[in-house]
N, C-alpha and C positions, 0 to 999 in steps of 0.2 A: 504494500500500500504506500503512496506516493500524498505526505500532506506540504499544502503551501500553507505560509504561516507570512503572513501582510501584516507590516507594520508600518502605522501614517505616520506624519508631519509633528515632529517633533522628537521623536524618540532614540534619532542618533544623535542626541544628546542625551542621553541615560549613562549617570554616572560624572557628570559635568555640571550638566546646570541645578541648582539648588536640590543638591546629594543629600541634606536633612529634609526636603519633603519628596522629593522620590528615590533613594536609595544610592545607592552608590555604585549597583552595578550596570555596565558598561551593555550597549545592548549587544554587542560580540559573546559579553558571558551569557545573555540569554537567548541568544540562539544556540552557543555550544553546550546550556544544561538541557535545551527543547531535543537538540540531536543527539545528547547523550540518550535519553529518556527515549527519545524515538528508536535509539536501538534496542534499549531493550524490549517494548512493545513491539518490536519489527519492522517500524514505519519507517520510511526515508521522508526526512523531513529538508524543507529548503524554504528558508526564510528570506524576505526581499523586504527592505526599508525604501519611502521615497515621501519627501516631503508636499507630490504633488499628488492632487486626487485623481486627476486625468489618468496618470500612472500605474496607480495602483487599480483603475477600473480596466486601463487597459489588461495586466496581470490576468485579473478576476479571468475577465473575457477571452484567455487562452488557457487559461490552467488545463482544463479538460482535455484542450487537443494536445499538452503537454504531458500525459498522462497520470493527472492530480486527481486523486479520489474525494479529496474536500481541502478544504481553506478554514483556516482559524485567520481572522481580524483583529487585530491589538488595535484600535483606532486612531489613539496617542488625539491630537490637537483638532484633528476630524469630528472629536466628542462635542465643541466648542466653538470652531472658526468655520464648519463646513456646513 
């Protein structure tokens, strides 16, 4: 099983911008603990950041012919400016 895992407009800043209200980790460690985890599940996972919506609809809009069984959404600033 093949998941994409979409992360919006703001999130490659995880771990930089204001660390005491969201965390300190980097969104590289959170896609390397989602692909740990997805091995052991058995999933191949492949995570894509883009701070534009166009982008990330584009994404959506191929996943399937790319052979992605689903998509997880992290929204990130999408929750708020989109």
């Amino acid at each position: 099983m093949n998941l994409l895992v979409l992360h919006g407009p703001n999130l490659n800043r995880l771990g930089q911008r204001e660390p005491e209200i969201y965390g300190t980790w980097t969104l590289e460690e959170v896609d390397a603990s989602l692909k740990h985890l997805g091995v052991e599940l058995e999933v191949n996972v492949d995570a894509h950041q883009s701070n534009h919506e166009g982008d990330l609809i584009d994404r959506i809009h191929t996943a399937q012919n790319d052979g992605f069984s689903g998509i997880v959404i992290n929204p990130g600033g999408l929750t708020h400016t989109s």
